[in-house]
N, C-alpha and C positions, 0 to 999 in steps of 0.2 A: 514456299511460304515467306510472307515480309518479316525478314527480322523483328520491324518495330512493333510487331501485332503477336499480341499474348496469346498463347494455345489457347483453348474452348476449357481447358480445364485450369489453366491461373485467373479467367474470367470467371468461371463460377467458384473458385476458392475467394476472389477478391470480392466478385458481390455478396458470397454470405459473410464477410466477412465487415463491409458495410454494414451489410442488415443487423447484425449483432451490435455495431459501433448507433444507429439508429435508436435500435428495441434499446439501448440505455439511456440514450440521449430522450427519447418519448419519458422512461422510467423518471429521470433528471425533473421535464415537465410538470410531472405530477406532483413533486415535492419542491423544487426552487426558485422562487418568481424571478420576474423579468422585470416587475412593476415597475423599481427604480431605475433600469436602463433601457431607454428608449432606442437609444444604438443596439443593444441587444437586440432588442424586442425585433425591432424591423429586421436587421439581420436574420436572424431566425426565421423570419415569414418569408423573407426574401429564398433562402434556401430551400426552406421544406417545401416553397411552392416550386422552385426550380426542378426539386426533385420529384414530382408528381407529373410531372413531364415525359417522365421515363417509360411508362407503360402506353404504348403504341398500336399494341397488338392484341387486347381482349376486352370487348367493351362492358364485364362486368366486374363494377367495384360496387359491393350493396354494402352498405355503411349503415344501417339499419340493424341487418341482423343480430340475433341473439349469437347466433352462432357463427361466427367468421369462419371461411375456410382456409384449408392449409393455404395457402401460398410461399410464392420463391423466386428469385432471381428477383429479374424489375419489377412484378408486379409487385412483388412484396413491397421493395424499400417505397414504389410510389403509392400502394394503399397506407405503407406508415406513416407518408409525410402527412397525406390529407389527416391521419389520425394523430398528428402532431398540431395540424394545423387547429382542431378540433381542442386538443388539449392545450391551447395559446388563449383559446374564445373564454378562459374562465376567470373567475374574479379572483385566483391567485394569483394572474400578472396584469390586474385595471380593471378598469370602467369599462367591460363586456361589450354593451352597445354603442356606448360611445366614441371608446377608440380601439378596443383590439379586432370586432366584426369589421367594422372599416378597415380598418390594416388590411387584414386578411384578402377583405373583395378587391381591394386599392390593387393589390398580386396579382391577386384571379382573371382580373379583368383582359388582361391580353389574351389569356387562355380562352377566353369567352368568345374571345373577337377573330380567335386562330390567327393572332398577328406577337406574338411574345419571341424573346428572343429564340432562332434557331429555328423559326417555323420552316422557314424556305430551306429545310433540308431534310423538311419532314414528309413521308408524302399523304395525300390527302384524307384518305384512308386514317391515319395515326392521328392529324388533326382533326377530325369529327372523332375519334376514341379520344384524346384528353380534351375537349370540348364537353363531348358528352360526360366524363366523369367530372368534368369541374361543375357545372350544371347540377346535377345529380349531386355531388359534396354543398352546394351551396344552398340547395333544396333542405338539405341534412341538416344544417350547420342553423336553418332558420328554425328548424324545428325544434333542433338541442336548447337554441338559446332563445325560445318563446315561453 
């Protein structure tokens, strides 16, 4: 085994450990605008979209349902960002349509194109999965904020 590479088991201690630092940071959104910091703001989208990146491997995120299923490991932390991303689109931090939907797809947009960074280490398979869920989130996101 490589030294430098974490057993299977400080990787799932350190992603739920993520997901926990995440679910409060989502919680954070619901209650503290961004509106006065535009550095924030982009920051933040720039991130949560990064993070939505992460799930490679299951092409469903239904963002819709009433009922979300359990999820864990990456698919979790990356269904939470899209559901970060979701809690950025509202008029506690701006003008909805104006600048924060734009923000948002301004992000998305490489994902869309499967050209964002780290693509070429993905393989192709992973990009048509966060392709398709960025799609499918942006379908979502026209809906939330119609």
């Amino acid at each position: 085994m490589d030294p430098s590479l974490l057993p299977a088991s400080e990787i799932q201690a350190l992603t739920n450990s993520l997901n926990r630092v995440l679910y409060h940071f989502l919680h954070m959104l619901e209650h503290c605008s961004l509106k006065r910091s535009a550095e924030s703001l982009e920051v933040t989208v720039q991130e949560l979209v990064e993070l939505t990146r992460l799930e490679t491997e299951f092409a469903s995120l239904d963002f819709g349902r009433t009922q979300r299923q359990r999820r864990s490991g990456l698919s979790a932390m990356a269904f939470n960002a899209y559901i970060g991303l979701e809690k950025v689109c509202r008029a506690l931090h701006g003008d909805v349509r104006a600048r924060l939907v734009p923000l948002v797809f301004k992000h998305l947009l490489p994902a869309v194109l499967m050209t964002h960074r780290g693509a070429s280490e993905v393989a192709p398979r992973g990009l048509t999965i966060i392709r398709e869920h960025t799609l499918h989130f942006v379908k979502h996101l026209m809906t939330v904020v119609s």
